[in-house]
FITORDREN-457829 format. One record per atom (N, C-alpha, C): residue number from 0; residue in one letter; atom name; z, x, y. Coordinates in Angstrom, 1 decimal. Atoms other than C-alpha are relative to their C-alpha. Layout:
REM FITORDREN-457829
> NUM A CA Z X Y
...
***
This chain:
REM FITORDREN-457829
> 0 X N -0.3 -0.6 1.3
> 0 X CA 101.3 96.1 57.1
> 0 X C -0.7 -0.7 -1.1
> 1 X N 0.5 0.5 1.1
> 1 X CA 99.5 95.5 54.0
> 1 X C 1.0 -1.2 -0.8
> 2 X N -0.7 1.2 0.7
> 2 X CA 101.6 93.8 51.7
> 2 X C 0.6 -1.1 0.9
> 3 X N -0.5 0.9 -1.1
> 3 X CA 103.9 92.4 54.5
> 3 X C -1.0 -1.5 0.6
> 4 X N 1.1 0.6 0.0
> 4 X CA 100.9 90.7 55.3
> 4 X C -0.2 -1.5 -0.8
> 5 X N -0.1 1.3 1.1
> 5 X CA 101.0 88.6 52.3
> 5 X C 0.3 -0.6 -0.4
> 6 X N -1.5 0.9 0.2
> 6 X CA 104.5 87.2 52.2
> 6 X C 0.0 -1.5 0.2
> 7 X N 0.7 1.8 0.3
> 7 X CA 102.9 83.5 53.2
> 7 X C -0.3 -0.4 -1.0
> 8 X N 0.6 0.5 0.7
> 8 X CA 100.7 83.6 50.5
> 8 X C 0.8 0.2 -1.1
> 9 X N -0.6 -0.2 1.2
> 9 X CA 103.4 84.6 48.1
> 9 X C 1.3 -0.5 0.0
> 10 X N -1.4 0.8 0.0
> 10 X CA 106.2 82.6 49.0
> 10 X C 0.5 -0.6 -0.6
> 11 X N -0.8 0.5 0.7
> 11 X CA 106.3 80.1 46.5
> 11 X C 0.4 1.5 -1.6
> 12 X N -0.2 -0.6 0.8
> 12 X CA 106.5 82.7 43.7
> 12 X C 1.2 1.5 0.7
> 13 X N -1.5 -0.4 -0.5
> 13 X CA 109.4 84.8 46.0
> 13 X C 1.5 -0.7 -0.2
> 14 X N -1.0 1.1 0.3
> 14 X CA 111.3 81.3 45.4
> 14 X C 0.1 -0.1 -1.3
> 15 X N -0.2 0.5 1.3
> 15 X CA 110.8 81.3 42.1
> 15 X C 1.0 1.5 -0.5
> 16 X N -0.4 -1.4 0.4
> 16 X CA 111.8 85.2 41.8
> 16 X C 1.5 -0.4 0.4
> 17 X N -1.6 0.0 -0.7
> 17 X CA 115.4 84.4 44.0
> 17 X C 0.4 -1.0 -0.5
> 18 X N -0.8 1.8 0.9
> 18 X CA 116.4 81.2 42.0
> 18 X C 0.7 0.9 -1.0
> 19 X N -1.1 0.1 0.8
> 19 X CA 118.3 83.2 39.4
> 19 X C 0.7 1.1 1.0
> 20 X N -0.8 -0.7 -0.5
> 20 X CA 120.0 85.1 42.0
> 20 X C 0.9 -0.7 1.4
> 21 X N -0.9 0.7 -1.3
> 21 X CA 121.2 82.3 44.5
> 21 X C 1.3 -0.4 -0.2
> 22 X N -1.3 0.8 0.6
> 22 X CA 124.5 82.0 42.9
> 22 X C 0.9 1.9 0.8
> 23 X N -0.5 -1.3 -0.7
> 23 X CA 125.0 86.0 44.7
> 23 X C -0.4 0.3 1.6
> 24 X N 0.4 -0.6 -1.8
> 24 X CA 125.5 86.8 48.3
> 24 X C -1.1 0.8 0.6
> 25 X N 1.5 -0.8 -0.6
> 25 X CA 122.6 87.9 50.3
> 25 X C 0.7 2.0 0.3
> 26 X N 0.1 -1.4 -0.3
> 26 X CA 124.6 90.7 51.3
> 26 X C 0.1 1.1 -1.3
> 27 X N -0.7 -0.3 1.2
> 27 X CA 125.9 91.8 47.9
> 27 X C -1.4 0.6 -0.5
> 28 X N 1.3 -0.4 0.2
> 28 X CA 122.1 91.6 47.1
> 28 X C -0.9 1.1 0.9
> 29 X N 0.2 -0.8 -0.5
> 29 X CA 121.4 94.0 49.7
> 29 X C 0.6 1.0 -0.3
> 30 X N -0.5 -1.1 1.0
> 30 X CA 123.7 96.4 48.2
> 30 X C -0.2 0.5 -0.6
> 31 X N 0.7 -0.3 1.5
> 31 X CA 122.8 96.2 44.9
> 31 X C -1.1 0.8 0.5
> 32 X N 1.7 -1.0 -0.6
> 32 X CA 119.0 97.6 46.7
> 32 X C 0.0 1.0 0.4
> 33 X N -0.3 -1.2 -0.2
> 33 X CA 120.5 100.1 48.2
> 33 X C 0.4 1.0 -1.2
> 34 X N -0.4 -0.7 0.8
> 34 X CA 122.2 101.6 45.4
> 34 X C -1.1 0.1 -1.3
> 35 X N 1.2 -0.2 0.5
> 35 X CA 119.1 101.0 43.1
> 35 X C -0.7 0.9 0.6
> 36 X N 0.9 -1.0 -0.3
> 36 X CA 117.4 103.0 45.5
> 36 X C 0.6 1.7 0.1
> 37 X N -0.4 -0.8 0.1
> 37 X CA 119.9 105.6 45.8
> 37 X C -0.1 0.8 -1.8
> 38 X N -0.2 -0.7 1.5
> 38 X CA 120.0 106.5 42.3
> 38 X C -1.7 0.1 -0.3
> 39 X N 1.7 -0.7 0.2
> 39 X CA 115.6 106.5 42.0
> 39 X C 0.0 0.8 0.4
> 40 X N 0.0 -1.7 -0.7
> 40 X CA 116.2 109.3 44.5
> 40 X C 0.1 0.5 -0.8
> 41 X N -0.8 -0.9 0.8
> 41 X CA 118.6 110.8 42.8
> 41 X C -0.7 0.7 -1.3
> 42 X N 0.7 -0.2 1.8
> 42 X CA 116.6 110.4 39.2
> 42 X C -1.6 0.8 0.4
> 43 X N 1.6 -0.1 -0.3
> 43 X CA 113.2 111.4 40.9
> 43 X C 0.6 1.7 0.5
> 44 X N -0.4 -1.0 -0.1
> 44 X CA 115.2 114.8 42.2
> 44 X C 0.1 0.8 -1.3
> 45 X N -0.1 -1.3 1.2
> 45 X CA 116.2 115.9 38.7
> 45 X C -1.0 -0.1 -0.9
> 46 X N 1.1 -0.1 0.1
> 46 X CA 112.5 114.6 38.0
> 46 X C 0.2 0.2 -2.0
> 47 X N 0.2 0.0 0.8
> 47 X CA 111.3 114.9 34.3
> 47 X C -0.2 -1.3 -0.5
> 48 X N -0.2 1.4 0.2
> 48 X CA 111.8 111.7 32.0
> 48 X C 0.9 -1.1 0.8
> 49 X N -0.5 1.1 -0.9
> 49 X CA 114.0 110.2 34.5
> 49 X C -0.9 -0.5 1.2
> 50 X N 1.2 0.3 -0.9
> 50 X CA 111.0 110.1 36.5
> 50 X C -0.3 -1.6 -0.1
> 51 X N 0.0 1.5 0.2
> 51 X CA 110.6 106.8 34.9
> 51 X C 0.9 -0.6 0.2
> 52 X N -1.1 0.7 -0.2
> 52 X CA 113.8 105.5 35.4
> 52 X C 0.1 -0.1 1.2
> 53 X N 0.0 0.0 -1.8
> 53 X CA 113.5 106.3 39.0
> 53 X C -1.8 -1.1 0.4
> 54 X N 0.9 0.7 -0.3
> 54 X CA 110.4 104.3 38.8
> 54 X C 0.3 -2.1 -0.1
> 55 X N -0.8 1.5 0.6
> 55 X CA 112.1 101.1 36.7
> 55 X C 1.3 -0.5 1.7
> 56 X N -1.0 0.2 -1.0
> 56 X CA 115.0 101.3 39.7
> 56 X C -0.3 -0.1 1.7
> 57 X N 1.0 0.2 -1.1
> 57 X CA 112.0 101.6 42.5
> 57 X C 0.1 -1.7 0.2
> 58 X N 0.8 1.5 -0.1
> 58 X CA 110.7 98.2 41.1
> 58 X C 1.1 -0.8 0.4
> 59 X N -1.2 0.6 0.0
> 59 X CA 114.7 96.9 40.7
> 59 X C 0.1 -0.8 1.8
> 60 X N -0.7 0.0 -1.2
> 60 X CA 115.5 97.7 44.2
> 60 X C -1.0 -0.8 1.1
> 61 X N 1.3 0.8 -1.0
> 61 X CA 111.9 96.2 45.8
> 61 X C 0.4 -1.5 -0.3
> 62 X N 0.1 1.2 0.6
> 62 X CA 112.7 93.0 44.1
> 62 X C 1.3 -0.5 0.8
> 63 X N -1.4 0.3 -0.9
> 63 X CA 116.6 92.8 45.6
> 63 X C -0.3 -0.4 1.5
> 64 X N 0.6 0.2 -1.3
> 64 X CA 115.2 93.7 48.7
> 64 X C -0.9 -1.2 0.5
> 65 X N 0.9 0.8 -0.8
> 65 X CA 112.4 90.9 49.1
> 65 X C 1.1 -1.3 -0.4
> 66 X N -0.7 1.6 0.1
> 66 X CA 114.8 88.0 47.5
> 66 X C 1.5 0.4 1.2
> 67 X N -0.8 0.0 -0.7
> 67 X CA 118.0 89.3 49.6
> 67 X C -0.4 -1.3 1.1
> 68 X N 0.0 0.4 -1.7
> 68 X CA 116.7 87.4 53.2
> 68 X C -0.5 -1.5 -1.1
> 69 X N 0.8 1.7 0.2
> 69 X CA 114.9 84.5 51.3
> 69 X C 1.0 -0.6 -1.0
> 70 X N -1.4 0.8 0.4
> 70 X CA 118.4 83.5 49.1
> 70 X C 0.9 -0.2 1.2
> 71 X N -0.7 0.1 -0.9
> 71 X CA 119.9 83.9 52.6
> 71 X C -0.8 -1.4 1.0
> 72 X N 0.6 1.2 -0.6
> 72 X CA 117.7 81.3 54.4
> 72 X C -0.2 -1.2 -1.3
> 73 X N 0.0 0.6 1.1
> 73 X CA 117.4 79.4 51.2
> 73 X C 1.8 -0.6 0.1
> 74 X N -1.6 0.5 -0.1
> 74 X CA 121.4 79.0 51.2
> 74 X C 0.8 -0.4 1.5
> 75 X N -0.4 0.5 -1.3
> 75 X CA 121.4 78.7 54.9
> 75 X C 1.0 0.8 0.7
> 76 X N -1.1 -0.8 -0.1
> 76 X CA 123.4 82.3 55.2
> 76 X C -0.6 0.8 1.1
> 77 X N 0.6 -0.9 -1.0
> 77 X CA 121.2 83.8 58.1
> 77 X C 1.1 0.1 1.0
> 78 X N -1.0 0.1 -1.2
> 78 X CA 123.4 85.6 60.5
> 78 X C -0.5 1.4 0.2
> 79 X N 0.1 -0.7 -0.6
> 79 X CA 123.3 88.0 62.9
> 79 X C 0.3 1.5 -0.7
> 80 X N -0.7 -0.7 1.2
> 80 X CA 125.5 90.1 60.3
> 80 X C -0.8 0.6 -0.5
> 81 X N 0.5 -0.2 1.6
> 81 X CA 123.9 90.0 57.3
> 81 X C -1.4 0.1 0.6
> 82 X N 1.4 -0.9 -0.9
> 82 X CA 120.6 91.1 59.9
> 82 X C 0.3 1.6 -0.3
> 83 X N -0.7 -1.4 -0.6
> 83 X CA 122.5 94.3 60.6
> 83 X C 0.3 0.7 -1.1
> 84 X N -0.3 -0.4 1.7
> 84 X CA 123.8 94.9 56.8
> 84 X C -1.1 0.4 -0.4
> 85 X N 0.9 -0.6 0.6
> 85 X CA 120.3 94.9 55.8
> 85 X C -1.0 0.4 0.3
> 86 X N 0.8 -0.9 -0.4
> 86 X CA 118.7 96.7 57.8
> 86 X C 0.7 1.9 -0.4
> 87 X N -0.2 -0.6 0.3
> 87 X CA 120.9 99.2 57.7
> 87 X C 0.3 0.7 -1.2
> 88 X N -0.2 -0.3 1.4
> 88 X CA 121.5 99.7 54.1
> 88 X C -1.4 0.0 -0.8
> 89 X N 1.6 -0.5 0.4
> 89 X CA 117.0 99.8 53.7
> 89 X C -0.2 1.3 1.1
> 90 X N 0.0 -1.5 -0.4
> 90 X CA 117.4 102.8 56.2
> 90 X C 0.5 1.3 -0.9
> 91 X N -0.7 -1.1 0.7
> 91 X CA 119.8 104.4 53.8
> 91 X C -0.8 0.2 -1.4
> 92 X N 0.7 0.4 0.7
> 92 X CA 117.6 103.1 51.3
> 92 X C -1.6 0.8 0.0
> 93 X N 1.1 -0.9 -0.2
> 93 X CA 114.7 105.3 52.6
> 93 X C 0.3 1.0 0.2
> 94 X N -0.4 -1.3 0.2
> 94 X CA 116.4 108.3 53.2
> 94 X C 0.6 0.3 -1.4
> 95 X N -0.7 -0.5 1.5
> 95 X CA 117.8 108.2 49.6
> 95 X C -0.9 0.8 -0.4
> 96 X N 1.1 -0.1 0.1
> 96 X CA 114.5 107.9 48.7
> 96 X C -0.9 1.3 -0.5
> 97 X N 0.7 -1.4 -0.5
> 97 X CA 112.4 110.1 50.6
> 97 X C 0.7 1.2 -0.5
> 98 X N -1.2 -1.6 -0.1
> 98 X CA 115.2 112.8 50.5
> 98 X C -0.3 0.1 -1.6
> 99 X N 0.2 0.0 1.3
> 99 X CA 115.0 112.6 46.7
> 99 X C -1.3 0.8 -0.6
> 100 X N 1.6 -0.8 -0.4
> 100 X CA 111.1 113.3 46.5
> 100 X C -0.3 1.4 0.3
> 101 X N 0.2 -1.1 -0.1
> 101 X CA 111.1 115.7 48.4
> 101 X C 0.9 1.3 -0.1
> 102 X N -0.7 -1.5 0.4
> 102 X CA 113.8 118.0 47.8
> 102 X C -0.1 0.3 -1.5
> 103 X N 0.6 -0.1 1.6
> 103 X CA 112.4 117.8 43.9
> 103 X C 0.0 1.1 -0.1
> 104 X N 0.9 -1.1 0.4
> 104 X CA 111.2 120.4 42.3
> 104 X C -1.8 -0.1 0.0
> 105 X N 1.6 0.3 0.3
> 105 X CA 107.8 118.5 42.7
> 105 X C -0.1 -0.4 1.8
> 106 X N -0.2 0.3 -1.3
> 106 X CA 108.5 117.8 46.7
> 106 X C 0.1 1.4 0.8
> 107 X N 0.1 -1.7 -1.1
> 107 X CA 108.5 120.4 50.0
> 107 X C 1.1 -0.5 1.1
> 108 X N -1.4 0.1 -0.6
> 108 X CA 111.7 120.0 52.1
> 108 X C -0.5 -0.3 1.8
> 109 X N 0.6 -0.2 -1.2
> 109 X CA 109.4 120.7 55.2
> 109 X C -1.0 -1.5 -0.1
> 110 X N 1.1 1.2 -0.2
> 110 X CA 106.9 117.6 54.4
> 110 X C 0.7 -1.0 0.0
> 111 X N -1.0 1.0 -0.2
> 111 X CA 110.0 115.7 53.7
> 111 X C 0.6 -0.1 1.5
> 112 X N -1.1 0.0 -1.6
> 112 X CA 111.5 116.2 57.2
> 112 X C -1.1 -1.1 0.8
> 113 X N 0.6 1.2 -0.9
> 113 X CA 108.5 114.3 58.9
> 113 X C -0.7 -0.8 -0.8
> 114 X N -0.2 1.0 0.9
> 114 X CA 108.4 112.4 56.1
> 114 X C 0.9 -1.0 0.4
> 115 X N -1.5 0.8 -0.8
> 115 X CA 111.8 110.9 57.0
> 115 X C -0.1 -0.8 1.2
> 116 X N 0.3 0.7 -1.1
> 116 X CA 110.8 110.8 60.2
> 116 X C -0.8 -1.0 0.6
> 117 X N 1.4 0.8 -0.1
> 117 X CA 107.6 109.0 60.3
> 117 X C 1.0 -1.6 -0.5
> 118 X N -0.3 1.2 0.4
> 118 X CA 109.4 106.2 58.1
> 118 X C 1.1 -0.7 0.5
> 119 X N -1.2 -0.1 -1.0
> 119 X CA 112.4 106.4 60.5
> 119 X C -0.1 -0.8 1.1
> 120 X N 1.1 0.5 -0.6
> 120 X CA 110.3 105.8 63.0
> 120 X C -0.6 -1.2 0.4
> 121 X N 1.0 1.1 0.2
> 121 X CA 108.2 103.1 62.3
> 121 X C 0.7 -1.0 -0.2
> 122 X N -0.8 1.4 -0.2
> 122 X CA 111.2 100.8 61.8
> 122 X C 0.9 0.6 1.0
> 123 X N -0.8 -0.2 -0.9
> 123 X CA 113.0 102.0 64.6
> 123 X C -1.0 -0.9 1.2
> 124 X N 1.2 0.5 -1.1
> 124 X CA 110.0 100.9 66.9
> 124 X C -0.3 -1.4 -0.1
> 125 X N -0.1 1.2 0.3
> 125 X CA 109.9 97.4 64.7
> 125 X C 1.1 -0.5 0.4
> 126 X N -2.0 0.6 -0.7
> 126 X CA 113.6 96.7 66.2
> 126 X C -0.3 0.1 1.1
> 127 X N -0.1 -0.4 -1.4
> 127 X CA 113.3 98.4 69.1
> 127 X C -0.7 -1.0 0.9
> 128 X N 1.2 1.4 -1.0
> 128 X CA 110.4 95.4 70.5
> 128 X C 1.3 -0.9 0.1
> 129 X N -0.7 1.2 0.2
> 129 X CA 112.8 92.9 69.4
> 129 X C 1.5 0.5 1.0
> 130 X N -1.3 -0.2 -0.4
> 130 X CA 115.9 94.8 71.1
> 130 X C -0.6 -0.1 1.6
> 131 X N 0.8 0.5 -1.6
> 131 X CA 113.6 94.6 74.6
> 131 X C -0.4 -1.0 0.2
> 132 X N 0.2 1.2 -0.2
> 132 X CA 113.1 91.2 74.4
> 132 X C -1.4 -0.9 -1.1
> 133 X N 1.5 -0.1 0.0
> 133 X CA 109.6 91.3 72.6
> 133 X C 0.3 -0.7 -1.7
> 134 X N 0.0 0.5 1.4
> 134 X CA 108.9 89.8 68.7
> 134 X C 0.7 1.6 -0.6
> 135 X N -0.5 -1.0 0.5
> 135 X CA 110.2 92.0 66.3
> 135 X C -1.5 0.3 -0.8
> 136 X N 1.1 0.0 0.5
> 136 X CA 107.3 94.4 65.2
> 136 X C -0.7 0.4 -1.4
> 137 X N 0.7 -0.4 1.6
> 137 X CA 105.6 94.2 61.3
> 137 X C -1.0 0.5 0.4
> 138 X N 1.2 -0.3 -0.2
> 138 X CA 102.6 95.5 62.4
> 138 X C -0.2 1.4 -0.6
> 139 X N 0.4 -1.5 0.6
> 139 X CA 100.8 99.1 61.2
> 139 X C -0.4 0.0 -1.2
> 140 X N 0.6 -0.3 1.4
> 140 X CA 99.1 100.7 58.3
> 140 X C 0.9 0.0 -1.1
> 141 X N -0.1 0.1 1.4
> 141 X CA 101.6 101.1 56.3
> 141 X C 2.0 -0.6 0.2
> 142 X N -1.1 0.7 -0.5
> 142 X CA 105.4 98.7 56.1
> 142 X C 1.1 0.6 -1.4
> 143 X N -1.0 -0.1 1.0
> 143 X CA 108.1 99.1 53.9
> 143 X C -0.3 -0.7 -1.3
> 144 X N 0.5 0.7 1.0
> 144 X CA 107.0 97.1 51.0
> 144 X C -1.2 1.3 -0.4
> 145 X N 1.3 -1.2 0.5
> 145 X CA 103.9 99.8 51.0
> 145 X C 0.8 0.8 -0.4
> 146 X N -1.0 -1.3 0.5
> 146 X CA 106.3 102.5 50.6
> 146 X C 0.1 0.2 -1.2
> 147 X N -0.7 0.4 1.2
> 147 X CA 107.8 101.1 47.8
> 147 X C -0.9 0.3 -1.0
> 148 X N 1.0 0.6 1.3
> 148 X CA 104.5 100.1 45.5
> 148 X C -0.4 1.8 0.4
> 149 X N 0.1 -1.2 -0.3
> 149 X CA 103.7 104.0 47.0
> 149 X C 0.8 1.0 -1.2
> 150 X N -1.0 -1.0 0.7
> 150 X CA 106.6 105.6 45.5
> 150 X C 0.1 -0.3 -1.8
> 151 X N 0.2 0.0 1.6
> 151 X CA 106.3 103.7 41.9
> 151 X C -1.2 0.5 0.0
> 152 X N 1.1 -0.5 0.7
> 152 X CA 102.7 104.7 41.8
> 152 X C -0.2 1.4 -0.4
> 153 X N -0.3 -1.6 -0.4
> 153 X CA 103.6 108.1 42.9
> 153 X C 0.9 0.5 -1.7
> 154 X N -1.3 -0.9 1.1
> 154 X CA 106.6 108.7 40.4
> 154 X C -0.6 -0.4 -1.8
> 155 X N 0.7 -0.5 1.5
> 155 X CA 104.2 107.8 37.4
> 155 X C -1.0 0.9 -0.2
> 156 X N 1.1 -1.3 0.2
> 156 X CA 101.5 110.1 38.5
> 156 X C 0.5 1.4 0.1
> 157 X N -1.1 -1.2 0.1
> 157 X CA 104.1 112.9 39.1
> 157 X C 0.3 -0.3 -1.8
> 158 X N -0.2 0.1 1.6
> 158 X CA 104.9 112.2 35.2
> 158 X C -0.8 0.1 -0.6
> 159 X N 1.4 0.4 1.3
> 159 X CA 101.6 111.5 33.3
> 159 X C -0.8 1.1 0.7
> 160 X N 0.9 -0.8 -0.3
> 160 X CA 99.5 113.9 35.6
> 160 X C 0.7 0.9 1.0
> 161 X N -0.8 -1.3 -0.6
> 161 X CA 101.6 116.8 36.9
> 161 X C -0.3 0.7 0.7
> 162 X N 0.9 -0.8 -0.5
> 162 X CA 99.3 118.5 38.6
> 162 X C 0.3 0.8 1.0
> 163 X N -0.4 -1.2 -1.2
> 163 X CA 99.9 121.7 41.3
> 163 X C -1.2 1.0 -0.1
> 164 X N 0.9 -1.3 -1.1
> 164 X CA 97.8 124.2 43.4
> 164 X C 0.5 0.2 1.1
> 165 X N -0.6 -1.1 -1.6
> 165 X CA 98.9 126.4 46.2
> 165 X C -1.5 -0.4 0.9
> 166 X N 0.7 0.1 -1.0
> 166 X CA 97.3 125.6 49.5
> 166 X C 0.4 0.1 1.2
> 167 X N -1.0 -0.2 -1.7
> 167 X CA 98.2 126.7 53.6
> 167 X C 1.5 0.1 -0.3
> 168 X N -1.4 -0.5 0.2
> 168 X CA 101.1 128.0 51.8
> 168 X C 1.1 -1.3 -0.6
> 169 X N -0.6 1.3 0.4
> 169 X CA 102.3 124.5 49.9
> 169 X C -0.8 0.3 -1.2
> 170 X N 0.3 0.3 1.0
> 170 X CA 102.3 123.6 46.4
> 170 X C -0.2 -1.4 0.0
> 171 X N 0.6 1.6 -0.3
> 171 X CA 100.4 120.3 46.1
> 171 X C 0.2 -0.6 -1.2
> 172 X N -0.9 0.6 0.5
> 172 X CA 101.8 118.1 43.9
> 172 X C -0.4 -1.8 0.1
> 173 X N -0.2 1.2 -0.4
> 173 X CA 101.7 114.2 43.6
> 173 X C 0.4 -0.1 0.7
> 174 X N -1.4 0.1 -0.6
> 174 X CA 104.8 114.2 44.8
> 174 X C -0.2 0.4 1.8
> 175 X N 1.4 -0.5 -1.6
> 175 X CA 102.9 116.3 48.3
> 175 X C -0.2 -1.1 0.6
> 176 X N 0.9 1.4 -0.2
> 176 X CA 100.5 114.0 48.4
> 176 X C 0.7 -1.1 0.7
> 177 X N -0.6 1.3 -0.4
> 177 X CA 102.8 111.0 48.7
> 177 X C 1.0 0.0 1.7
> 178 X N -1.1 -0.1 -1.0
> 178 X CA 105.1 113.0 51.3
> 178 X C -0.6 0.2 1.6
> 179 X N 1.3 0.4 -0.9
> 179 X CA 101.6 113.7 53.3
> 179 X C -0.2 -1.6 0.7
> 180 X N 0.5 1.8 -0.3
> 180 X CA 100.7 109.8 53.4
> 180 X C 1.4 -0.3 0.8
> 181 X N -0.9 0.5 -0.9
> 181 X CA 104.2 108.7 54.4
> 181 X C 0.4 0.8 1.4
> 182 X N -0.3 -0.7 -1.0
> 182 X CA 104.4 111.5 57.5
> 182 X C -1.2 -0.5 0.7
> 183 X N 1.5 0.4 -0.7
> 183 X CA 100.9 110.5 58.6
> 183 X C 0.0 -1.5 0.3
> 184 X N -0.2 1.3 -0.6
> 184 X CA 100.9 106.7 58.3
> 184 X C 1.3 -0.4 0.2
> 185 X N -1.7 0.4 -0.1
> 185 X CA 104.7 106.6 59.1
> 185 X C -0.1 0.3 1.5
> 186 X N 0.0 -0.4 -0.8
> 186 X CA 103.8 108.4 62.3
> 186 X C -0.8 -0.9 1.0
> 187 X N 1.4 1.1 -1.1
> 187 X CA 100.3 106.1 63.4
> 187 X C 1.0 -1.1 -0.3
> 188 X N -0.6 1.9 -0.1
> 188 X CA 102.3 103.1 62.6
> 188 X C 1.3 0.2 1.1
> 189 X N -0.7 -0.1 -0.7
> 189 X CA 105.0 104.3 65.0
> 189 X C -0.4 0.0 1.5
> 190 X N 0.6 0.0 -1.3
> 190 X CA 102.9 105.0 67.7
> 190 X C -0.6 -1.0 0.4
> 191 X N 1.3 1.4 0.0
> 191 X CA 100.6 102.0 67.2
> 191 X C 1.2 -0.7 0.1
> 192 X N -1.2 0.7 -0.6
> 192 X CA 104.2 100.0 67.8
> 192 X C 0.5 0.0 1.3
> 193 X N -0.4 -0.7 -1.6
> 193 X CA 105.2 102.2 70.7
> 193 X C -1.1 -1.1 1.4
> 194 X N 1.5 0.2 -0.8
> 194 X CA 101.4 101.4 72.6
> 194 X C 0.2 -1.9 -0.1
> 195 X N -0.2 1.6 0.5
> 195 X CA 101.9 97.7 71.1
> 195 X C 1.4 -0.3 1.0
> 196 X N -1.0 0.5 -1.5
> 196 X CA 105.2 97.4 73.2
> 196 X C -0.2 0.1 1.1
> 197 X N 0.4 -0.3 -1.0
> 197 X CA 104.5 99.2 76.0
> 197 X C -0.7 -0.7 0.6
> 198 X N 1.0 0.7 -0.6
> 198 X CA 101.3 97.3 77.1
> 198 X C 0.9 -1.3 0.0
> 199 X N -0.8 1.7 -0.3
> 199 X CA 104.0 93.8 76.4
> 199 X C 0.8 0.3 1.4
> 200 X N -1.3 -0.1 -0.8
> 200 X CA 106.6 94.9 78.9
> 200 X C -0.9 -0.2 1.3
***
């Protein structure tokens, strides 16, 4: 994954970002992300000027997310737990999301479904190695971190350049666009996991 990728070379500046938040539970801080991302959905659904607000609550919720695990190793709170909490609460975190997007008025309900699924997917297959014995797998085009910087770029170009045309029976849309990319590299990055275990076992 792109960004993923880069979390070495940005580590001291991750430690600098989670210093005013080590005084809050990692899981608490996982929460909080969740619910920042639930409500971008939410604001990105009734679309307009909250478009930006769902973009402000994008950035919120990416930031929770990357200090959550590094205040938790930092304070020495790694547990099998607080694994489980935050995985599952950046699943709910993507379906807010997604589901947001695309059931818009700027989204297609249909591009959303293997939308969902693609990003579903692609961390289900990153667990799944590690639940068969195997590393747990970051690998693929595109990781959850991409998503993220995806969906702010997305939710200002849905705002500032609005743009639609009818095509194979769809209105295309930023908003499209974005629900296209995440069904396509949600799906190769799933498969390219799959093929990546497979050949380990």
């Amino acid at each position: 994954m792109v960004l993923d990728s880069l979390r070495p070379k940005t580590q001291k500046v991750l430690d600098r970002i989670s210093s005013p938040f080590m005084g809050i539970h990692p899981n608490i801080l996982s929460l909080f992300s969740f619910v920042a991302a639930f409500f971008a959905g939410l604001f990105y659904f009734f679309g307009g000027y909250l478009l930006l607000l769902s973009f402000v609550l994008v950035i919120l919720s990416g930031i929770l997310d990357a200090v959550d695990g590094n205040v938790a190793r930092r304070r020495k709170l790694q547990s099998r737990r607080g694994d489980l909490i935050d995985h599952f609460l950046d699943r709910l975190s993507d379906v807010a999301l997604v589901a947001g997007i695309s059931l818009s008025a700027y989204g297609s309900d249909v591009l959303g479904f293997f939308a969902i699924e693609g990003v579903l997917m692609t961390s289900y297959m990153g667990t799944q190695s590690q639940a068969l014995g195997l590393k747990r797998d970051y690998s693929g085009i595109m990781g959850r971190a991409d998503r993220l910087v995806l969906v702010m770029i997305f939710a200002l170009l849905q705002f500032s350049v609005p743009f639609s045309f009818h095509i194979f029976g769809f209105w295309v849309t930023p908003s499209v666009i974005l629900m296209i990319i995440f069904a396509i590299a949600g799906n190769a990055t799933a498969i390219s996991r799959f093929r990546k275990a497979y050949r380990a076992l």
